[in-house]
NUFISE-458339 format. One record per residue (C-alpha): residue number from 1; residue in three letters; x, y, z. Coordinates in steps of 0.5 Angstrom, whole numbers, plus 500, padded with zeros to 3 digits. Example, Ala and Ser with C-alpha at 12.3 -4.5 7.8 and 13.67 -1.06 7.14 Angstrom:
REM NUFISE-458339
- nuba|lolo|c1|c2|c3
- 1|ALA|525|491|516
- 2|SER|527|498|514
This chain:
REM NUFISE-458339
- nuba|lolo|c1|c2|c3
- 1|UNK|474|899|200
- 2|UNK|470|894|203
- 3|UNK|474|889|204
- 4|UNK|479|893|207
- 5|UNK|474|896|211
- 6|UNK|473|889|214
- 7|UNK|480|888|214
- 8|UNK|482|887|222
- 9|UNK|489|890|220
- 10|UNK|485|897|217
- 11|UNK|483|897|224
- 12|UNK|490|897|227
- 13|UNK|489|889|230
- 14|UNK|494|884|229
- 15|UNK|494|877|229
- 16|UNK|499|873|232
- 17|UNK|498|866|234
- 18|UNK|502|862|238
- 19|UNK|504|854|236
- 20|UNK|504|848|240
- 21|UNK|508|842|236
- 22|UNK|509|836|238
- 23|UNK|517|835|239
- 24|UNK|521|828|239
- 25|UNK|528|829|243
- 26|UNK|533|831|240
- 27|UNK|530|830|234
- 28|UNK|531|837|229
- 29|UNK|529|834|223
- 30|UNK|522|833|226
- 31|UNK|521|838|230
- 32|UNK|523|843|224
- 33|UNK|517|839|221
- 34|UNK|512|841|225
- 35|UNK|514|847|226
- 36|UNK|514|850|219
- 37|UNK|507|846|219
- 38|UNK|505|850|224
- 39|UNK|508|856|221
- 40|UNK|504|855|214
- 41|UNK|497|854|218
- 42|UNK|498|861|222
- 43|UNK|501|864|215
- 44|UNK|494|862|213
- 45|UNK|489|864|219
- 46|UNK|493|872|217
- 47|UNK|497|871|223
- 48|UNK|503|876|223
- 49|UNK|507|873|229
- 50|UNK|507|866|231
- 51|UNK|512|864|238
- 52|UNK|515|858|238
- 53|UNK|518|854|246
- 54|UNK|523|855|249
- 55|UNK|529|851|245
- 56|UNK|523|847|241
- 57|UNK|528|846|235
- 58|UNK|532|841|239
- 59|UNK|527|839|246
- 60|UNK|527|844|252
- 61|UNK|529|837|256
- 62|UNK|536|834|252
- 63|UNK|539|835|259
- 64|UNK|547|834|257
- 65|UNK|545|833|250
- 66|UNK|546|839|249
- 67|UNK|554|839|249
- 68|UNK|554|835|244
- 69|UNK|557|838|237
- 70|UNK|552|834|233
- 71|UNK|545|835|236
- 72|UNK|548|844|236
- 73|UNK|549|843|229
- 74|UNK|543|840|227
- 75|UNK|539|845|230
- 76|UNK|543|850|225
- 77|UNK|542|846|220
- 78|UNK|534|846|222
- 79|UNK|534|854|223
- 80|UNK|537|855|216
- 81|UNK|530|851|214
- 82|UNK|526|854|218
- 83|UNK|531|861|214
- 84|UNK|529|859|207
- 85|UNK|522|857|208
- 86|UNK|520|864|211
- 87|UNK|522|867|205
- 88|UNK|515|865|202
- 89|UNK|512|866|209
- 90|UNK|508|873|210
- 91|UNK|509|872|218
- 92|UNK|515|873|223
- 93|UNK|517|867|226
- 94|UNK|520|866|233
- 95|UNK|524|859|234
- 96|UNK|528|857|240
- 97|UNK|534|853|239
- 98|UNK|541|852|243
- 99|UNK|546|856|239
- 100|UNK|554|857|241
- 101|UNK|556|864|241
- 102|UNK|565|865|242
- 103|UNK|566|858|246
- 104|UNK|559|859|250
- 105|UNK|552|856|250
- 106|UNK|546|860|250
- 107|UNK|539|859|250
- 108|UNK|537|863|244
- 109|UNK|530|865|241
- 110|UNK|531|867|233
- 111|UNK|526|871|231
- 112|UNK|526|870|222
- 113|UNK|522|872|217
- 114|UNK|523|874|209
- 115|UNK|528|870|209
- 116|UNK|534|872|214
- 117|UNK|534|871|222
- 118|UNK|532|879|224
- 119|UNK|535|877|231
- 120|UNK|537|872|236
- 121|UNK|536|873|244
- 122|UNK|539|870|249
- 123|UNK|535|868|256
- 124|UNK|537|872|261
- 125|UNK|535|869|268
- 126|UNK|538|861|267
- 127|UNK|533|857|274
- 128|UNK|538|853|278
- 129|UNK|533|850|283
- 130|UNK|528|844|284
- 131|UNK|527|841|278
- 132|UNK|532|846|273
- 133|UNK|539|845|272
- 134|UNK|541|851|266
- 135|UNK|547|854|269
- 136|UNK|549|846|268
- 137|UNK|548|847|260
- 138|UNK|548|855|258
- 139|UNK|550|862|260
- 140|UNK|546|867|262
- 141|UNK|545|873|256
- 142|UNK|549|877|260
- 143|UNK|556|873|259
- 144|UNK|555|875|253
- 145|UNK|560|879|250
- 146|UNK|558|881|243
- 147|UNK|552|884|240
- 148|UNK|552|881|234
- 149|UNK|553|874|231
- 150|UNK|555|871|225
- 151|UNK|551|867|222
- 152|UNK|549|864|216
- 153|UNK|554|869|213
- 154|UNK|550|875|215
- 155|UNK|550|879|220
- 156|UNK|546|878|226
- 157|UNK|544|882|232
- 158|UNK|544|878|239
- 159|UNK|542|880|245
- 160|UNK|536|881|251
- 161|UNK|535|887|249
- 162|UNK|532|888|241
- 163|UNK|525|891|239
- 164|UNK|523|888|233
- 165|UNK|519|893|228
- 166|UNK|514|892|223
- 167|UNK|515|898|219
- 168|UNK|508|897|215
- 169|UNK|504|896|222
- 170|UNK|507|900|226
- 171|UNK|504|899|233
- 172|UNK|507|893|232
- 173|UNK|514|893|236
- 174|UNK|515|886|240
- 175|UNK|520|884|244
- 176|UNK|522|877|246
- 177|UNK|524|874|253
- 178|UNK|525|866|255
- 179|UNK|521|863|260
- 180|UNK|524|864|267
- 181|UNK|526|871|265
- 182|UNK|518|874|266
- 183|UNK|518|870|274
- 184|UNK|523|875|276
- 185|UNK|521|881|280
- 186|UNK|523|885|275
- 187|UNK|523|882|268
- 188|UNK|526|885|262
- 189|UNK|519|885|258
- 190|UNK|517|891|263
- 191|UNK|523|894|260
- 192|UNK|521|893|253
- 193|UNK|514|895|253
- 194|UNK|517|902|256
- 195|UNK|522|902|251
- 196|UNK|516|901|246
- 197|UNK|514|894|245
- 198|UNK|506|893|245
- 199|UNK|507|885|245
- 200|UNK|511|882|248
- 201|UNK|513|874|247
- 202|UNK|516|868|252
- 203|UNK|518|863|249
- 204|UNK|517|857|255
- 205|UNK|518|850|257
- 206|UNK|514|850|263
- 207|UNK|514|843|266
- 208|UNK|507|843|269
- 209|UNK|506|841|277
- 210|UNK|499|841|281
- 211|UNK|497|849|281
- 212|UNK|502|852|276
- 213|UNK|496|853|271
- 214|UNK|493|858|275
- 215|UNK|499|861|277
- 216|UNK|501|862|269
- 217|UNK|495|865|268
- 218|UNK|497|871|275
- 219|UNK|503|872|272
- 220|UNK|502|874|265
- 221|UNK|495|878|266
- 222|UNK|499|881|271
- 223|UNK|505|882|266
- 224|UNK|501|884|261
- 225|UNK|497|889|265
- 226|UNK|502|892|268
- 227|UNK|505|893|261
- 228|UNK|499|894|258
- 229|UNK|501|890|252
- 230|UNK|500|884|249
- 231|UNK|504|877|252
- 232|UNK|505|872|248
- 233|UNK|507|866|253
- 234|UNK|508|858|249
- 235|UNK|510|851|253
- 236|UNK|512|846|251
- 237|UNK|507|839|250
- 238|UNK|507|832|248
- 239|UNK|514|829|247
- 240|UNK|518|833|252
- 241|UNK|522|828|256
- 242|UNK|519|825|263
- 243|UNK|525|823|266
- 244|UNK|523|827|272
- 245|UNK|517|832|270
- 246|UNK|511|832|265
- 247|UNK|509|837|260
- 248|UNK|502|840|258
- 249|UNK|502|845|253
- 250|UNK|499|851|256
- 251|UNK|500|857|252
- 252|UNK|497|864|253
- 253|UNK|496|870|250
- 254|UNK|493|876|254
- 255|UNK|491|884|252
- 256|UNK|492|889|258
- 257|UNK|491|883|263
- 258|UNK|485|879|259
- 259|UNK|486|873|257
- 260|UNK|484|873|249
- 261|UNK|487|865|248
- 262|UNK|489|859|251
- 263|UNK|491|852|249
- 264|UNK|488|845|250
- 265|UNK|492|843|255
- 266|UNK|495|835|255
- 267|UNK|494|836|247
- 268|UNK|497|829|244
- 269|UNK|497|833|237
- 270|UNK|501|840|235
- 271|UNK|496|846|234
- 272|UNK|496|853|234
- 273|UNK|492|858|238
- 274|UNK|490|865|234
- 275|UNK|489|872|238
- 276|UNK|487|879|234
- 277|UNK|490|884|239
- 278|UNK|487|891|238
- 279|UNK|495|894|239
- 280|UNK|492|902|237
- 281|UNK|488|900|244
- 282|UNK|494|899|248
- 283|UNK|498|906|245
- 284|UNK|492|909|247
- 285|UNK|492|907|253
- 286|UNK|499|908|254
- 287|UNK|498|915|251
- 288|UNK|492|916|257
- 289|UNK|496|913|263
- 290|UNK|501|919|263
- 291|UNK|505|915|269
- 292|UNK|507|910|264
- 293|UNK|511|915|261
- 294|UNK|513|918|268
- 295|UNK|517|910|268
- 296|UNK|520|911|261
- 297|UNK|523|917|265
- 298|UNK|526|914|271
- 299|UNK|528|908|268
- 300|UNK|532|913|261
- 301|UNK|538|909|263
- 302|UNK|535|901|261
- 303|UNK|530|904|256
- 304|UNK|535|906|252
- 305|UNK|540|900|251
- 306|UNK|534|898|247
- 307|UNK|536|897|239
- 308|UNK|531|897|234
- 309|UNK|530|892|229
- 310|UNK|526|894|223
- 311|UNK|522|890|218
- 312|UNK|516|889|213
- 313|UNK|511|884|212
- 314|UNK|507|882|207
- 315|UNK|499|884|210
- 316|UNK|493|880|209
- 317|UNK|490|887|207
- 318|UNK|488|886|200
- 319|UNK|483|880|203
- 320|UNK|477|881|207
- 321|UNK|479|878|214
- 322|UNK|474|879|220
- 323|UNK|476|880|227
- 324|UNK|477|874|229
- 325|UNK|476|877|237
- 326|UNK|470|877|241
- 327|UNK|466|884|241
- 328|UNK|461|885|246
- 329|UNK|456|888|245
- 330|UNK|454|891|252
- 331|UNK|461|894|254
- 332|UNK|459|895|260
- 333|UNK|455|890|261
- 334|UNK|459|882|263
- 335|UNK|456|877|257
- 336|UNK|457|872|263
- 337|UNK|452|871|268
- 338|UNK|456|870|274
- 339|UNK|461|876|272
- 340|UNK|455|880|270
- 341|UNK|450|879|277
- 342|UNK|458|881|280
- 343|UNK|458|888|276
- 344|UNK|451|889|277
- 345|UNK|452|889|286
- 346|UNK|459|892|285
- 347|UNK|455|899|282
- 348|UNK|449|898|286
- 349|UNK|455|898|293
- 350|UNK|458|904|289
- 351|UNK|451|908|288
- 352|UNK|449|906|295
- 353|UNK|455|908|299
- 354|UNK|457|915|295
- 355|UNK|450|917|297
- 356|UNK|450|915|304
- 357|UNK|457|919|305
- 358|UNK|454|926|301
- 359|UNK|447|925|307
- 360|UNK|453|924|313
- 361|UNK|458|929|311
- 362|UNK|452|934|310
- 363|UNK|447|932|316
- 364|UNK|441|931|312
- 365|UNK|436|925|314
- 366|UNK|431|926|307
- 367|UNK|432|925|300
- 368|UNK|427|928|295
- 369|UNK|425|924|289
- 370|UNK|421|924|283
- 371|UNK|418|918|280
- 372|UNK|416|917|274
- 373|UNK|416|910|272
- 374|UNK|421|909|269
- 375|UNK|428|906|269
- 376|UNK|433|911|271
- 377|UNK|428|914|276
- 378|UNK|426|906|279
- 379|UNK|433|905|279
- 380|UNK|435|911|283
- 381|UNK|430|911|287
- 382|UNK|432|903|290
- 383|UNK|439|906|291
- 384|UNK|435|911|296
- 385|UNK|432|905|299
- 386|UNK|438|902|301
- 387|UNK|442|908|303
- 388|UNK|436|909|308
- 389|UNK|438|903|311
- 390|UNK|445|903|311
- 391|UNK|443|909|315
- 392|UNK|439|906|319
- 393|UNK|434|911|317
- 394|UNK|426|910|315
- 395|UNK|425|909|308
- 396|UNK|419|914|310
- 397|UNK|425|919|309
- 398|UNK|425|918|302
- 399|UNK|419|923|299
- 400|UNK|418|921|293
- 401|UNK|413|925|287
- 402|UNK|410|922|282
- 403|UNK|408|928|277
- 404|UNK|403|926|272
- 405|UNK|403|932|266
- 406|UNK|399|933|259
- 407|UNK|402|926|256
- 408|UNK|403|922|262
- 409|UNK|400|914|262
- 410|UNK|395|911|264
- 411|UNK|401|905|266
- 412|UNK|406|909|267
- 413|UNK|402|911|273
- 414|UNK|401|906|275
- 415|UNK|407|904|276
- 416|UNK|410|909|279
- 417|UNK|405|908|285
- 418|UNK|406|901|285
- 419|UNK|414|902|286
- 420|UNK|413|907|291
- 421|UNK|408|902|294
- 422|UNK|413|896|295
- 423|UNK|419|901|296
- 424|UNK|416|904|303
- 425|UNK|417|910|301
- 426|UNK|413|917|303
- 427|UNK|409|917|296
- 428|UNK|405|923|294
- 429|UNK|402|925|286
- 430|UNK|402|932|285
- 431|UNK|398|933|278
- 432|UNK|403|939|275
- 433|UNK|398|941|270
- 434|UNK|395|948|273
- 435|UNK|401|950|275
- 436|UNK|403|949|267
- 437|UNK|398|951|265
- 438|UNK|399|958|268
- 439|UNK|407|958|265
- 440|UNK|404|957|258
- 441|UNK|398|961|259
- 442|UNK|404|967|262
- 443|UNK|408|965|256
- 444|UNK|403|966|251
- 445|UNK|403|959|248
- 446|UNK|397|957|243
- 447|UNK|396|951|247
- 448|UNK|392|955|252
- 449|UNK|388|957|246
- 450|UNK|386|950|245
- 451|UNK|392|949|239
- 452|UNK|396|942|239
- 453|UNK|403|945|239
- 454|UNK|406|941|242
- 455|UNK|414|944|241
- 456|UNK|420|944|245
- 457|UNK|416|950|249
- 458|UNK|411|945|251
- 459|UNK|415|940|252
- 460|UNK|421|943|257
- 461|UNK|414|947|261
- 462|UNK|413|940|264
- 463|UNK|420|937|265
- 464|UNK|422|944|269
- 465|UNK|415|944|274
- 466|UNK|417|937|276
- 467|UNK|424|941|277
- 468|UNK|421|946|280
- 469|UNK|417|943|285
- 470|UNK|423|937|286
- 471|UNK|427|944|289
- 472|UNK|422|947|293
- 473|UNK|420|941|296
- 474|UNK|427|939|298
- 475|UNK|427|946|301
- 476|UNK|421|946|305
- 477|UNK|423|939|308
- 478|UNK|430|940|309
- 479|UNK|432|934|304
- 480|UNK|436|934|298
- 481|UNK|434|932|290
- 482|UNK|436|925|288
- 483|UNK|438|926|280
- 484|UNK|435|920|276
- 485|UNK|439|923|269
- 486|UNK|443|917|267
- 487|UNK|451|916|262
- 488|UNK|447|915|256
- 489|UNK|442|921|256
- 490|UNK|448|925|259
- 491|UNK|453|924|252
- 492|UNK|447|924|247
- 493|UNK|444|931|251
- 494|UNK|437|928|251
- 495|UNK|436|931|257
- 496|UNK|433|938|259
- 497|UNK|438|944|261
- 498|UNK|437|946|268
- 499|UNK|432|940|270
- 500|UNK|431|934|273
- 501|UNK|435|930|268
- 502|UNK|439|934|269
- 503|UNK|441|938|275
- 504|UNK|439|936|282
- 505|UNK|444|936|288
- 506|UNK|447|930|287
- 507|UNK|446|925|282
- 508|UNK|446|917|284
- 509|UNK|445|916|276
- 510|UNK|451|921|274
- 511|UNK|455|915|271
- 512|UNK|451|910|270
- 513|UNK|449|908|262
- 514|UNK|442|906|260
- 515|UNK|444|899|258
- 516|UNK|447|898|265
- 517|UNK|441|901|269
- 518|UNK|436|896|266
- 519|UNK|441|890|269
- 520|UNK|441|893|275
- 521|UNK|433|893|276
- 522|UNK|434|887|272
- 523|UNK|439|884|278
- 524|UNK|435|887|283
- 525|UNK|427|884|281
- 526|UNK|432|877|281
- 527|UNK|436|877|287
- 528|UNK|430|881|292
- 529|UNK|436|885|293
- 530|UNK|432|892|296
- 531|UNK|425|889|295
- 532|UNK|422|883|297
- 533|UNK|415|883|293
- 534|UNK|417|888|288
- 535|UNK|418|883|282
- 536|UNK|413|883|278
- 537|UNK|413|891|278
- 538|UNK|420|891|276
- 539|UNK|419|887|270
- 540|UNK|413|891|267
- 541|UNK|418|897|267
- 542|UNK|424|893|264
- 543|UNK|419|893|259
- 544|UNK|416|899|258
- 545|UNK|417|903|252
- 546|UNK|423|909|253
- 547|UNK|419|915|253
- 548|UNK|418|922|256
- 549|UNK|411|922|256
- 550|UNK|411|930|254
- 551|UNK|408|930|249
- 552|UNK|400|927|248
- 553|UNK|398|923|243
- 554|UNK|399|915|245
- 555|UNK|396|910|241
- 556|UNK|389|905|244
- 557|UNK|394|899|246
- 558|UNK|399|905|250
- 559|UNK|404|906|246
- 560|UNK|406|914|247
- 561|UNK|407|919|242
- 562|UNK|414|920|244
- 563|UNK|419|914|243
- 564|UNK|426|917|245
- 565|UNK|429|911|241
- 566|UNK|426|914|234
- 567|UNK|429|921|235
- 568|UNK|437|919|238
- 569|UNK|438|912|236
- 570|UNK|438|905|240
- 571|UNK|440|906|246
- 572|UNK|444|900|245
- 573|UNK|448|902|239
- 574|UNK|449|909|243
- 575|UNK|452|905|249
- 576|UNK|457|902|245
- 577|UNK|460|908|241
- 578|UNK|460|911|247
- 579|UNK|465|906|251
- 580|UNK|469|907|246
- 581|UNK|470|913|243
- 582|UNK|470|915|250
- 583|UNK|474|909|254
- 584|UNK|480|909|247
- 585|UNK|479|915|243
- 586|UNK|477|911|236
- 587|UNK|476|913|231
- 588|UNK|469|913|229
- 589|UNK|471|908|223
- 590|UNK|474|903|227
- 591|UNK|468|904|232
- 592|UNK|464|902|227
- 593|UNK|468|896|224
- 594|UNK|468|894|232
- 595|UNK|460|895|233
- 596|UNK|458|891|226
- 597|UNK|463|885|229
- 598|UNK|458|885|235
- 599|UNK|451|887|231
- 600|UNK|451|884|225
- 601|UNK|450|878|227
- 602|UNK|443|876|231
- 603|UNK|445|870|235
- 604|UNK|447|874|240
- 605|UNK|442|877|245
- 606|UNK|439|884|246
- 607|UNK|439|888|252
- 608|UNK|431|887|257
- 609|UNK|427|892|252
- 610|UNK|421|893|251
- 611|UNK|421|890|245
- 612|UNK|426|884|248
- 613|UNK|428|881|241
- 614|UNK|435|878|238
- 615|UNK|437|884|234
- 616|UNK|441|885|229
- 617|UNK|444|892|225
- 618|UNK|447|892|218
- 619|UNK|453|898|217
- 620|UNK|447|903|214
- 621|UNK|444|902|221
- 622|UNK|450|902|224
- 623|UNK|453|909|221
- 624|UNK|446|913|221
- 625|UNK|446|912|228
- 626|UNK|453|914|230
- 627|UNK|453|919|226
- 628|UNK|447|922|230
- 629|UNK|452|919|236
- 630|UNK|458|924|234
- 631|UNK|454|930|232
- 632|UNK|449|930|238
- 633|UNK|456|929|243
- 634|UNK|461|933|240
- 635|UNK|458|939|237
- 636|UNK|450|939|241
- 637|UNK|452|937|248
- 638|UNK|458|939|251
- 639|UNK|455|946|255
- 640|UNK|450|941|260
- 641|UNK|456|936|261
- 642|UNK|460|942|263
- 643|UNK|456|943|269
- 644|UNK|453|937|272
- 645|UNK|451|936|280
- 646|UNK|456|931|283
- 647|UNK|455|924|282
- 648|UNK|460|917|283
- 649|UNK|464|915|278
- 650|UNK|462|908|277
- 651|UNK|466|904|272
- 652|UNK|472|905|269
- 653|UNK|468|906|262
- 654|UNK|468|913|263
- 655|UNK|465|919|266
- 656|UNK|463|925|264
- 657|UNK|464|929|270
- 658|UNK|468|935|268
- 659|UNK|472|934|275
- 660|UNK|472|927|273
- 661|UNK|475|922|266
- 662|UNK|472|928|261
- 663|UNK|473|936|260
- 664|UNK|471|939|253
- 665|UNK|470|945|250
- 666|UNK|463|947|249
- 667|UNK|464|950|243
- 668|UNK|468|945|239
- 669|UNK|466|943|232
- 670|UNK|465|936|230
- 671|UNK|467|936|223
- 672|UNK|474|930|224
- 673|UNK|469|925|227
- 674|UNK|464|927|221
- 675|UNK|469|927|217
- 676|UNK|471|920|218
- 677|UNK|465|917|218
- 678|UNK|464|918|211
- 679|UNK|470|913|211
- 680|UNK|465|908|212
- 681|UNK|463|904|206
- 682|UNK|455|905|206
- 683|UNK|453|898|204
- 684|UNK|454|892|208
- 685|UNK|457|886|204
C-alpha cells in the first residue's frame, strides 16, 4: 500500500520525457543507436512517452537525400529496430522518420510500443518560405489518400488525426503534430485536445536564429494553455547539417502554459528531460471551463474525424516512484522572489481598488476598523490607508478601534497603538469589558460569579461587543465596517457567525489566505509601501503568535492561553489542502501525496511565523490535519460561507463567495472525502 501511495501513477501523474540525441546525417544506423539509448534511459526514470525530432532517424537536414531509395530504406530498416526493441520496453516511443505511402513522400512521426507501430502521422503544414524547402521533398498529410498503411506486414493507421489511448491510464490521450503544424492559426493540436487529447506532442527540428528561443517558449505555453494539456515540443541539436542554419536542441514540455522542462540548449551530448504531468489536473480543469465544451460543440464536425487508437502499457506502479515535480509549498504564494513581490503588489492593487470603487459608488468618505494587532486586521487596515489616498482623502477617516477584552495582551496593544500611530489613522481604545460584563451578567454566566468558565459563551460575548460597537460606530459616523475575516479562517469556520470576522459591510480580506496575508505585511514592512517608519512594527506582528485572545490565562513570557493553530492545524498545511481541494477537486488522498512531496522535506523554507522555522510534516501530521481540514470544511462551515459581506476576489486559487467560485449546501455530509482519507496509509516510510 505504501508504495503505490507514493507512486506518481496512483496519483494520476505521467512521466513523459522528451529525448535530445545527437544525430549523424543520413546515417539511420546511428541515429537509431542513439535514440533506443535514449528510449532505455526514460524506460528506466518510469517514463511512459518519450518524443523524438522531426525525421530523427534519417537528419531533418537531407535536403535532396531524401529521394534517395537507400536513405528511405534505411530508415524503415531502423524503424523495424526500433519496432522490435520496444517489445521489452514499457514506454510509447515516438520517432520521426521519412516514409513512402502510394508514390508520395511524407514526413512521418511513428508512434511504437509492445512491438508494433500504433500509427504513423504525417505532417500537415510543409513551410516553404526563408530558409525551408518541404514541398521540394514531401507532401502535405493531406495529399493523402488512404488512412491506413501497410507496413512490416501489419496494418497501420495513418493520418493527422489519430488519438493515441492508454487503456490503463486512462486520461493519458495524446496526439501528435510536426513542428510547422503548431505555428499556424489554427494548429491541428487544438483539435486534438478537443477531441480528447491531454498531451499533445510535436516532433520538431527547429533551426535556431536570434530570438526564436523565447519565441518557442510563447508559442507552446499559449498552445498548451489555451488547450489546457500538456505539450511536448522536441528540436533537433548537434549533428544536424549547417550548410545554411544551426541547431540548439531546445526542447519543451509545458502543463496548462507552465513550463515544467527545458533542454540544455547547444548541448554537444544526447540527453533526455523528464516532466510529471498532473494529466487529472488538466480533466478537471477541462471539466470546470465549460466553454471548452462549448468549442467541442462548435467544431463536432473536426472532432469527430478524430480515431482512437488503443493501447496498454506496462506501469511502473509496483514500485515506489516519487514525483519528480516541484510542489510548492504556498500555492498561493510565488517561491521566486521577484514573482512573489510582483504578486504581493498585484493583490494589494486588487484590494485597494475594490474598496476605492465600494466608497465612490456609495459616497461615503469614512471607514470603520477594528484593530487588533494582529494579521488580518494590520493588513486590512494598510488597504484602507491606501484607499484614502487614492481618494485623496485624510487617512483621519479611517476611525480605527482597538478593543481591548478579558485576555487582551500586553504586546498586542501595543502593537495595535503603534499601528495605528504610523498608519495616520483616527486611533481610539475602547475598553469592551463593562459592556461584557453586563451581557454575561444578563446571560447569567457563572464568570460574574468570579468562575473561570471560559466557554464558547465567554468567548463569542467578547467578539460580538467589538462587532457591535464596530456597527454602531459606522452608524453614528456615517462610515461602513471594513472586514478583516481572511480565506484561511473562512474555509476552516474559525470565525465567529455574525461577527467582525465574519460580517462587515465590505471585506477587503474576503479572499485572501492567512499564508498570503503574512507576505503581503511582509512585502509592505520591506518595500515602505504604505508606511515609511512602520517597519519595525510590522515585523513584530508577522511574528506574533496567531491568537484570538478571548480566553485569559497567557503564560509570564506572553504567550496566550489560546493558540488557534493547536485547535485547526498550521495554517500552512491548511492553505495548501485548500487551493487544491478547492482549485482542482482532488481527492483528499492525492492532496495528501501532493502536501507530503512539498513538506516531508525540511529544507525548504516555512512561512514568516511566529516561530519562523524550516518546518517538516511526516504523513501522520499531514493526515491528522487534513482530516481536520475536510471535516470542519465540508461538514461544520458551510452555513457562514453562505452568507458572507462582498469582498474582491483576489486570485484565481479560489473564492468562497456564494456569488462567486463556491456554492454549497449547507447541510452536506463529508462522509466520501472522510472516506478517502482513510485511503492514506498512516506511517510514512
Amino acid at each position: 500500500m505504501n508504495k503505490r501511495f507514493f507512486n506518481l501513477y496512483t496519483h494520476h501523474f505521467a512521466r513523459v520525457a522528451v529525448a535530445i540525441p545527437r544525430c549523424r546525417i543520413a546515417d539511420p544506423g546511428f541515429n537509431v543507436e542513439q535514440t533506443l539509448d535514449l528510449a532505455r534511459q526514460a524506460a528506466a526514470e518510469g517514463a511512459v512517452l518519450a518524443a523524438f525530432p522531426e525525421l530523427g532517424l534519417s537528419a531533418y537536414s537531407c535536403d535532396d537525400l531524401f529521394h534517395q531509395g537507400a536513405l528511405l530504406e534505411a530508415c524503415l530498416d531502423g524503424l523495424a529496430r526500433i519496432i522490435e526493441a520496444s517489445r521489452t520496453l514499457p514506454l510509447a516511443l515516438v520517432v520521426g522518420l521519412p516514409l513512402k505511402v502510394n508514390h508520395q513522400l511524407f514526413n512521418c512521426a511513428a508512434v511504437v510500443a509492445g512491438g508494433r507501430v500504433l500509427g504513423v502521422v504525417p505532417k500537415s503544414f510543409l513551410p516553404n518560405y526563408g530558409e525551408f524547402y518541404e514541398s521540394r521533398q514531401f507532401s502535405a498529410a493531406d495529399c493523402a489518400a488512404v488512412e491506413q498503411i501497410d507496413l512490416f506486414g501489419a496494418t497501420v493507421p495513418f493520418g493527422p488525426n489519430l488519438l493515441f489511448e492508454v487503456e490503463n491510464l486512462p486520461l493519458l490521450r495524446f496526439h501528435v503534430e510536426i513542428c510547422e503544424d503548431v505555428w499556424v492559426p489554427i494548429p491541428p493540436s487544438s483539435f486534438a485536445a478537443m477531441a480528447g487529447a491531454t498531451v499533445l506532442v510535436n516532433l520538431s527540428a527547429s533551426n535556431v536564429v536570434v530570438g526564436k528561443s523565447g519565441y518557442r517558449h510563447q508559442l507552446v505555453s499559449q498552445q498548451s494553455a489555451r488547450c489546457l494539456a500538456a505539450y511536448l515540443y522536441t528540436s533537433a541539436g548537434r549533428g544536424e547539417s549547417t550548410n545554411d542554419m544551426a541547431w540548439d536542441g531546445q526542447s519543451l514540455i509545458y502543463e496548462k502554459g507552465e513550463l515544467l522542462a527545458e533542454s540544455e540548449r547547444f548541448s554537444d551530448d544526447s540527453h533526455v528531460i523528464y516532466a510529471d504531468v498532473d494529466l487529472e489536473r488538466l480533466s478537471n480543469e477541462r471539466m470546470h471551463a465549460t466553454t471548452f465544451a462549448q468549442s467541442v460543440r462548435r467544431h463536432a464536425d473536426e472532432v469527430a474525424k478524430f480515431r482512437r487508437v488503443a493501447f496498454a502499457l506496462d506501469l511502473p506502479v509496483a514500485r515506489d516512484l516519487p514525483l519528480a515535480r516541484t510542489v510548492e509549498r504556498f500555492p498561493y504564494v510565488p517561491a521566486d522572489a521577484a514573482r512573489r513581490d510582483e504578486r504581493c503588489q498585484e493583490v494589494y492593487n486588487i484590494q485597494v481598488q475594490a474598496l476605492v470603487q465600494r466608497l465612490s459608488s456609495t459616497g461615503i468618505k469614512k471607514v470603520v476598523i477594528g484593530v487588533s494587532g494582529g494579521l488580518d486586521s494590520t493588513h486590512a487596515l494598510l488597504v484602507c490607508a491606501r484607499a484614502m489616498d487614492r481618494l485623496g482623502l485624510p487617512r483621519t477617516n479611517i476611525l480605527a478601534y482597538t478593543m481591548p477584552g478579558f485576555a487582551t495582551s500586553e504586546r498586542t496593544l501595543h502593537q495595535a497603538n503603534e499601528l495605528m500611530r504610523v498608519v495616520g489613522c483616527s486611533a481610539q481604545l475602547i475598553d469592551i469589558r463593562p459592556s461584557c460584563l453586563q451581557m454575561l451578567k444578563d446571560l447569567g454566566h457563572p464568570y460574574v460569579e468570579g468562575k473561570a468558565d471560559y466557554d464558547i459563551t465567554f468567548e463569542n460575548v467578547q467578539a460580538g461587543e467589538r462587532t457591535n460597537h464596530l456597527f454602531r460606530l459606522a452608524n453614528f459616523h456615517n462610515g461602513i465596517v471594513i472586514g478583516t475575516g481572511d480565506l484561511s479562517e473562512l474555509a476552516l469556520g474559525w470565525c465567529t457567525y455574525g461577527v467582525g470576522d465574519h460580517m462587515s459591510h465590505y471585506n477587503v480580506n474576503a479572499s485572501v489566505p492567512k499564508t498570503l496575508i503574512s507576505y503581503l505585511v511582509r512585502w509592505v514592512a520591506e518595500t515602505g509601501a504604505v508606511v515609511q517608519d512602520g517597519a519595525d512594527v510590522l515585523l513584530r506582528i508577522l511574528d506574533t503568535e496567531i491568537s484570538p485572545e478571548l480566553v485569559p490565562g497567557g503564560d509570564k513570557d506572553g504567550k496566550p492561553a489560546q493558540i488557534t493553530e493547536n485547535t485547526i492545524g498550521p495554517y500552512e498545511l491548511q492553505d495548501f489542502n485548500l487551493y487544491y481541494l478547492l482549485r482542482y477537486g482532488f481527492k483528499p488522498s492525492k492532496v495528501a501525496f501532493l502536501s507530503w512531496c512539498a513538506w516531508h522535506d525540511s529544507a525548504q523554507g516555512s512561512w514568516p511565523s511566529a516561530a519562523n522555522v524550516r518546518n517538516a510534516y511526516g504523513l501522520d501530521a499531514i493526515k491528522k490535519n487534513l482530516g481536520i481540514f475536510l471535516w470542519r470544511f465540508f461538514k461544520t462551515s458551510q452555513f457562514k460561507r453562505t452568507c458572507v459581506p462582498n469582498g474582491p476576489k483576489v486570485g484565481n486559487g479560489g473564492s468562497l463567495s456564494p456569488r462567486g467560485d463556491w456554492r454549497a449546501p449547507s447541510d452536506s455530509e463529508a462522509t466520501v472525502w472522510m472516506d478517502d482519507l482513510d485511503n492514506i496509509p498512516d506511517q510514512a516510510r
